[in-house]
N, CA, C and O atoms as a GROMACS GRO file, in nm:
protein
  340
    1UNK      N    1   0.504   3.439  -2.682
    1UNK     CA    2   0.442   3.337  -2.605
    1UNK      C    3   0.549   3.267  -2.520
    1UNK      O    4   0.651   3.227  -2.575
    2UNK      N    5   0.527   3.249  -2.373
    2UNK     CA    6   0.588   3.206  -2.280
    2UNK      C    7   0.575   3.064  -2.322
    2UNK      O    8   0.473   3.034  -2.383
    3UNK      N    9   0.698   2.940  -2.290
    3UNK     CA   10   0.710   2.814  -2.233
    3UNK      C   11   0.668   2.778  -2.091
    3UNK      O   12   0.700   2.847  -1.993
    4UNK      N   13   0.606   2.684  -2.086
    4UNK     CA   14   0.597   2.643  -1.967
    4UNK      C   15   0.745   2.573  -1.887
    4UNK      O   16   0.821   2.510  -1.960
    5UNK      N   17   0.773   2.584  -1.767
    5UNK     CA   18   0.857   2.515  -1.752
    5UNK      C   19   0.824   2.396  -1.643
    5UNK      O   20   0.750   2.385  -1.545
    6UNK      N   21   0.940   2.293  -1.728
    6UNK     CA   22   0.937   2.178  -1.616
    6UNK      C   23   0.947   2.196  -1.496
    6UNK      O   24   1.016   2.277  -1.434
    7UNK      N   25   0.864   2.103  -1.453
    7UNK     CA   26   0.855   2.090  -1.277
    7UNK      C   27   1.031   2.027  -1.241
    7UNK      O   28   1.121   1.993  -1.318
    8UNK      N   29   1.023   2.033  -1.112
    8UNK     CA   30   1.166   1.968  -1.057
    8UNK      C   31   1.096   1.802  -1.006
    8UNK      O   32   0.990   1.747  -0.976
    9UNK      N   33   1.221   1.780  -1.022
    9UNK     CA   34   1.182   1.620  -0.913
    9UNK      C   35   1.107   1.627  -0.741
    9UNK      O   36   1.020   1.565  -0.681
   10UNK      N   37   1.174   1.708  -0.719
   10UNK     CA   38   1.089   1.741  -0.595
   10UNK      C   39   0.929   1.747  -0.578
   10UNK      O   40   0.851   1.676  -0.515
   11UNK      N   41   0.909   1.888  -0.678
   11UNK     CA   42   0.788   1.904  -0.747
   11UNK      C   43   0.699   1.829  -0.802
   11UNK      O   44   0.580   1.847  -0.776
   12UNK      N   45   0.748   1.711  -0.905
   12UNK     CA   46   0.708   1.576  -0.921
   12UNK      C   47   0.660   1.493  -0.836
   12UNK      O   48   0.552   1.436  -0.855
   13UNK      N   49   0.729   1.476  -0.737
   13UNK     CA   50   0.718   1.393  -0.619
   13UNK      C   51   0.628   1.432  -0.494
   13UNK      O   52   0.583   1.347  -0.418
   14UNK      N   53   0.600   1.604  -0.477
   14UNK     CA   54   0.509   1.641  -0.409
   14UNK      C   55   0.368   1.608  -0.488
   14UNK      O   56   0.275   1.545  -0.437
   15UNK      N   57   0.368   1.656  -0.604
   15UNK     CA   58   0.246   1.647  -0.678
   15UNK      C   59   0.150   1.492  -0.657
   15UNK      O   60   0.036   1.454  -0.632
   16UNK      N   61   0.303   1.431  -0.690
   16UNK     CA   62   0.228   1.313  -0.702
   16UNK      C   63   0.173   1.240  -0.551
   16UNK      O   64   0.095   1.145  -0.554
   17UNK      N   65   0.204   1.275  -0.473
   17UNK     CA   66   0.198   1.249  -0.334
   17UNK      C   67   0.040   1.311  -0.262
   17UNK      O   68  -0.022   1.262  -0.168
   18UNK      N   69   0.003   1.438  -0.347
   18UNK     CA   70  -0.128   1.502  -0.349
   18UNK      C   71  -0.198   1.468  -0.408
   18UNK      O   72  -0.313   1.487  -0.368
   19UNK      N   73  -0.181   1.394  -0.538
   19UNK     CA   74  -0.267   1.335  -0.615
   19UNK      C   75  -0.360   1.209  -0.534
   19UNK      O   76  -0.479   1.182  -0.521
   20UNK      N   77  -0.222   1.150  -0.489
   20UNK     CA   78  -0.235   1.028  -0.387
   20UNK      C   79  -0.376   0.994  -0.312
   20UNK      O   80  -0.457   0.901  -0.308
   21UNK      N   81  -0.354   1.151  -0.242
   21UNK     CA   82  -0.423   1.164  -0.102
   21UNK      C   83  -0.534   1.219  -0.119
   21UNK      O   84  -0.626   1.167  -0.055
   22UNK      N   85  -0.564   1.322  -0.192
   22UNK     CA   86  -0.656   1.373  -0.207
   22UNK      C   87  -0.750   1.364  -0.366
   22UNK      O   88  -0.712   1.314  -0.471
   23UNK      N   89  -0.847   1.415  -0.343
   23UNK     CA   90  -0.949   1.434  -0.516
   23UNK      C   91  -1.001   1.568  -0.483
   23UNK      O   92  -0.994   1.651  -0.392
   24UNK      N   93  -1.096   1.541  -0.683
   24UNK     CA   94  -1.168   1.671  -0.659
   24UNK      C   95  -1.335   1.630  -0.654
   24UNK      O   96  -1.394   1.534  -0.704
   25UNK      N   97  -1.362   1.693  -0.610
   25UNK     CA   98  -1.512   1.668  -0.599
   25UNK      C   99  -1.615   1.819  -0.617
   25UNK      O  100  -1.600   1.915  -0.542
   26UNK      N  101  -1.727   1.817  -0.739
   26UNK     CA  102  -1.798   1.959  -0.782
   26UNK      C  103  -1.888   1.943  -0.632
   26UNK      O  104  -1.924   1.834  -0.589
   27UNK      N  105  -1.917   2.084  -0.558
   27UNK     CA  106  -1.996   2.088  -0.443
   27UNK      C  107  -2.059   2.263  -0.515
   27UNK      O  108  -1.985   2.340  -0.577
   28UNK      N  109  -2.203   2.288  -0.486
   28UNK     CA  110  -2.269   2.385  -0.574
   28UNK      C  111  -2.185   2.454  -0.678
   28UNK      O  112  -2.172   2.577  -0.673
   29UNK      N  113  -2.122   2.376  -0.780
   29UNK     CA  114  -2.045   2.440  -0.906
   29UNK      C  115  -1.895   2.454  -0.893
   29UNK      O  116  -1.806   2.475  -0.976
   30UNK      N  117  -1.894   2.434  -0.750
   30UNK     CA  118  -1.764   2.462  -0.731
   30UNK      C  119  -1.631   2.384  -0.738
   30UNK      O  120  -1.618   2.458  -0.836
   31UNK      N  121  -1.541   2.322  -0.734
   31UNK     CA  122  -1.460   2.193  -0.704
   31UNK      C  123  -1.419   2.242  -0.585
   31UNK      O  124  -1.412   2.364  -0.572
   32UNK      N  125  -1.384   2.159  -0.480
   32UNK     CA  126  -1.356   2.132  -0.354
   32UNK      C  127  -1.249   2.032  -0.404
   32UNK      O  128  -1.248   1.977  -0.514
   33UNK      N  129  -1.104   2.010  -0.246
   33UNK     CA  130  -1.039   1.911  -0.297
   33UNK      C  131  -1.039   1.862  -0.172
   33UNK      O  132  -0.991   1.926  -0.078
   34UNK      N  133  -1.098   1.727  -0.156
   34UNK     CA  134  -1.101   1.661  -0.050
   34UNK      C  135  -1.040   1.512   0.012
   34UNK      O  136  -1.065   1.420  -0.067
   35UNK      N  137  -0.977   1.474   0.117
   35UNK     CA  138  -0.917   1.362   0.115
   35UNK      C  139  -0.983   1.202   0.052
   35UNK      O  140  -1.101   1.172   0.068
   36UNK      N  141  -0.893   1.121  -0.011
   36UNK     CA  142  -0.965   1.020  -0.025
   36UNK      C  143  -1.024   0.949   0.054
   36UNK      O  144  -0.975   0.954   0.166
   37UNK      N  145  -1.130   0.869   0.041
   37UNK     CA  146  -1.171   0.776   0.155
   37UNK      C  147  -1.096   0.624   0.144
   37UNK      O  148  -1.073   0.575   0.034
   38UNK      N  149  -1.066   0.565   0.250
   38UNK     CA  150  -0.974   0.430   0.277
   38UNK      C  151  -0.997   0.327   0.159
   38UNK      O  152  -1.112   0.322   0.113
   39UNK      N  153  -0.957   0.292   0.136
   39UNK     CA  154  -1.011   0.140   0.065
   39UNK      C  155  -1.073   0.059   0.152
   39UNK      O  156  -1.052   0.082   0.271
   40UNK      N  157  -1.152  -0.038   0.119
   40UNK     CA  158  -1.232  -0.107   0.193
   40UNK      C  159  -1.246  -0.243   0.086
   40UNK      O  160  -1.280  -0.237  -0.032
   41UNK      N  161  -1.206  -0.372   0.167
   41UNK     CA  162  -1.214  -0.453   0.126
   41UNK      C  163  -1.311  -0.560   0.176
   41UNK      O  164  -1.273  -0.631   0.270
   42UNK      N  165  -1.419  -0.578   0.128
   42UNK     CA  166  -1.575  -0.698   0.219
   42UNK      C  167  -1.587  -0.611   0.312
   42UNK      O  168  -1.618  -0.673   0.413
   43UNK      N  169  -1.576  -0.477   0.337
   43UNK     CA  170  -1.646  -0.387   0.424
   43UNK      C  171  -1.564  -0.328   0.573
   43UNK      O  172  -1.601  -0.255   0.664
   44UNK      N  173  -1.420  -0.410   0.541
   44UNK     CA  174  -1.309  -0.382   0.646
   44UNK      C  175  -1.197  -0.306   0.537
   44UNK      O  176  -1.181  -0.288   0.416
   45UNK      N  177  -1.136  -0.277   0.661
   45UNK     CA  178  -0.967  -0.169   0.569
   45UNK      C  179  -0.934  -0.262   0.509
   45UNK      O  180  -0.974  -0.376   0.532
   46UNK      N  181  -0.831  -0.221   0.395
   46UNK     CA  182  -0.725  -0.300   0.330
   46UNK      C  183  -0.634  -0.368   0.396
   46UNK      O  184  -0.611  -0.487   0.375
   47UNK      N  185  -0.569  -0.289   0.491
   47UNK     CA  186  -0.409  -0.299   0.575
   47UNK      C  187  -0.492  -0.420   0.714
   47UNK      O  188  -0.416  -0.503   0.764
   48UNK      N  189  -0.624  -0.418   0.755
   48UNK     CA  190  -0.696  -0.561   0.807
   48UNK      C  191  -0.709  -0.651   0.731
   48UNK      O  192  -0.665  -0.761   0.763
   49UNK      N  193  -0.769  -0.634   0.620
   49UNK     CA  194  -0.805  -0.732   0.513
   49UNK      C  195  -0.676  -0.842   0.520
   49UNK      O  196  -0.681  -0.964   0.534
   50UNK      N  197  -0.545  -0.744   0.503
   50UNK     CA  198  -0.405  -0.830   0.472
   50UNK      C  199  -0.414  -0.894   0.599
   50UNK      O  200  -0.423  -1.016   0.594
   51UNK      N  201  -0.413  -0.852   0.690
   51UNK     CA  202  -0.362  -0.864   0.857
   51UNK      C  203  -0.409  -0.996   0.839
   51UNK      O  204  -0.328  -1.088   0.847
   52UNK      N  205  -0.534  -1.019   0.816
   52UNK     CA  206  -0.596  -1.172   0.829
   52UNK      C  207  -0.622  -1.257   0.758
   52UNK      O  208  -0.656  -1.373   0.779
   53UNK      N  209  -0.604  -1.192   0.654
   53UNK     CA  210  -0.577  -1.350   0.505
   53UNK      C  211  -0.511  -1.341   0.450
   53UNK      O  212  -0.537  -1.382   0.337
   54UNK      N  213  -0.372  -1.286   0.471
   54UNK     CA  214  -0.230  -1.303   0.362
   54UNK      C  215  -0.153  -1.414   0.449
   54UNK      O  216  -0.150  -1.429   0.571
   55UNK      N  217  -0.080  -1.497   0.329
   55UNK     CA  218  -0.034  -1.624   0.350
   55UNK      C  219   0.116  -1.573   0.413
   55UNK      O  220   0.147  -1.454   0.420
   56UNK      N  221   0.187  -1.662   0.450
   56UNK     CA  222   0.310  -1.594   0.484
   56UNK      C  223   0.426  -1.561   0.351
   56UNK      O  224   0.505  -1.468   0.360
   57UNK      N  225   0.423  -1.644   0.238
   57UNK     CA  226   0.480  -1.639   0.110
   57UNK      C  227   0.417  -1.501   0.057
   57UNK      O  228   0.504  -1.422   0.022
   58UNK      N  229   0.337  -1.471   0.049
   58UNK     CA  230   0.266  -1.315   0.010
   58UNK      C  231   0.330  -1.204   0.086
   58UNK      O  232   0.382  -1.107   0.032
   59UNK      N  233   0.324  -1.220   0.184
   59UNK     CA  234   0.356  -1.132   0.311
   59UNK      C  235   0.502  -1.113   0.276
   59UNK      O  236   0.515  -0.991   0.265
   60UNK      N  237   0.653  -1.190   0.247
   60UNK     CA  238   0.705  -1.226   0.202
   60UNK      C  239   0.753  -1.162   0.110
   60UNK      O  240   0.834  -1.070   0.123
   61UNK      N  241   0.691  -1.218  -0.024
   61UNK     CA  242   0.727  -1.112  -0.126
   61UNK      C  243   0.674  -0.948  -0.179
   61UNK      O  244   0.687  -0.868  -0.272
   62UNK      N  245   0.614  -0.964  -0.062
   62UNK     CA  246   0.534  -0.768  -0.062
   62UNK      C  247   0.600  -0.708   0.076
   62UNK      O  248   0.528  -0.639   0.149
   63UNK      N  249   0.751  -0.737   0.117
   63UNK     CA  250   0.793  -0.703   0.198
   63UNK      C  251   0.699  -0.640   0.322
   63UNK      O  252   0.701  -0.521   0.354
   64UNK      N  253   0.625  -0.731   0.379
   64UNK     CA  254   0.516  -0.722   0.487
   64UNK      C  255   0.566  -0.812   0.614
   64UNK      O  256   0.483  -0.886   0.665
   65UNK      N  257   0.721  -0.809   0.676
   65UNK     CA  258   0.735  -0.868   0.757
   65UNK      C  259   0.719  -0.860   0.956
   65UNK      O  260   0.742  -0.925   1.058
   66UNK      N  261   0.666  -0.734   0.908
   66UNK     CA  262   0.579  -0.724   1.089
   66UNK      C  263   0.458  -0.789   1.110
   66UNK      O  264   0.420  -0.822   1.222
   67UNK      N  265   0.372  -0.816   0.973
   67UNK     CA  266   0.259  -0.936   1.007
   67UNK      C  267   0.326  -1.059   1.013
   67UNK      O  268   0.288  -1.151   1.085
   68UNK      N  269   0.397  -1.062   0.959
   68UNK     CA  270   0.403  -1.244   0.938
   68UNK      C  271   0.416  -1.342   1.047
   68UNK      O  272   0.382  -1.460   1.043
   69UNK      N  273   0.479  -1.263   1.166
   69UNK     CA  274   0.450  -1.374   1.278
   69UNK      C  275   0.265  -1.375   1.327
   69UNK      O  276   0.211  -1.475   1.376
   70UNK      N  277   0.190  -1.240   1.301
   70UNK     CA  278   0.042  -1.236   1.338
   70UNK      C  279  -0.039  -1.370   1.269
   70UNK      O  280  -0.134  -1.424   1.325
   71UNK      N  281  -0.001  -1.401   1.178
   71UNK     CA  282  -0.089  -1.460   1.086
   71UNK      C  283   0.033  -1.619   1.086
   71UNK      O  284   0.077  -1.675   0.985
   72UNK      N  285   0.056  -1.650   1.206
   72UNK     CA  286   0.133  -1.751   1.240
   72UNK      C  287   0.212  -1.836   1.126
   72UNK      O  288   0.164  -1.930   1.063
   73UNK      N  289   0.352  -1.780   1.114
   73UNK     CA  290   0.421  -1.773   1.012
   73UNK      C  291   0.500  -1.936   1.028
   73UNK      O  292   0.552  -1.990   1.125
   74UNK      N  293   0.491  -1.957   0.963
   74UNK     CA  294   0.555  -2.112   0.957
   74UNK      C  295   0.673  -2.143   0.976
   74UNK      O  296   0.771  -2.092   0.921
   75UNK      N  297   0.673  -2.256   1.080
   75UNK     CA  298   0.856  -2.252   1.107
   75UNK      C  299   0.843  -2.415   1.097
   75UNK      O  300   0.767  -2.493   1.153
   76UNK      N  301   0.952  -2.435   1.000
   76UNK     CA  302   0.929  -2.570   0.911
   76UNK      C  303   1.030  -2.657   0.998
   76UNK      O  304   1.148  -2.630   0.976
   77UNK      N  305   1.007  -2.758   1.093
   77UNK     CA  306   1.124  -2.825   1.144
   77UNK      C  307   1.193  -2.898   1.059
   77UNK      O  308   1.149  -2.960   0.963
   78UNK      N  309   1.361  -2.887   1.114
   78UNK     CA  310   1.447  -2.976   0.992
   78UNK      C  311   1.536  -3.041   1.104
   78UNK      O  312   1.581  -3.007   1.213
   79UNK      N  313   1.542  -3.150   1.026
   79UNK     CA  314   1.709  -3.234   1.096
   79UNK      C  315   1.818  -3.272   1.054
   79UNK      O  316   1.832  -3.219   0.943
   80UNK      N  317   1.886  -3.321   1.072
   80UNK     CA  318   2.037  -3.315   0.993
   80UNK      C  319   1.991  -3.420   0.893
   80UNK      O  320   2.064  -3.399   0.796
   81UNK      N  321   1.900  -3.536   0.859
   81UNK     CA  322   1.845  -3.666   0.821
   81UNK      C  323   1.791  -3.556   0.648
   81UNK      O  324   1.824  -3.578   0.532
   82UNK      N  325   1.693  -3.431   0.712
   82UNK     CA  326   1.630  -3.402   0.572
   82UNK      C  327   1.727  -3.315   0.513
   82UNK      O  328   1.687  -3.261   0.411
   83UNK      N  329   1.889  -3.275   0.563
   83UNK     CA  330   1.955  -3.205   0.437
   83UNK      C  331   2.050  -3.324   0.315
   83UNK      O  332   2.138  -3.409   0.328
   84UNK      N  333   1.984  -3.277   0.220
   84UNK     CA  334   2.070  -3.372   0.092
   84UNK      C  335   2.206  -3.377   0.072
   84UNK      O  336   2.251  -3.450  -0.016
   85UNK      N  337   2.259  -3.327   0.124
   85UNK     CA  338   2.391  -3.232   0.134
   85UNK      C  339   2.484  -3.268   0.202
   85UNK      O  340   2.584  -3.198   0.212
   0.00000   0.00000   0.00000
């Protein structure tokens, strides 16, 4: 009896990348493997959903910094009066 052998990292990393993207779905008995459909969040994309209601602190720590000026990113005025320092 043969061993199976381990996949490579590569291999790992393709797999998982197909898993990603695609499913299986039975069509007359058969499985078909077909792309996923988008996420949809209240009936719009995900990557809109963010576009228009992520705060700029969110945006922030989910390294999302090409929206953050869209969603008018806050620029906090300071003067020499408010450093403690």
């Amino acid at each position: 009896m043969t061993r199976k052998r381990k996949l490579t990292p590569e291999q790992k990393a393709a797999k998982k990348k197909r898993q990603q993207e695609y499913m299986y779905i039975f069509v007359h008995g058969q499985t078909k493997r077909v792309k996923r459909p988008d996420p949809l969040v209240e009936g719009i994309p995900s990557d809109e959903f963010i576009r228009r209601n992520a705060d700029p602190i969110w945006l922030h720590h989910n390294e999302m910094w090409e929206y953050y000026e869209e969603n008018g990113g806050y620029d906090i005025p300071c003067s020499d009066e408010d450093i403690p320092f």
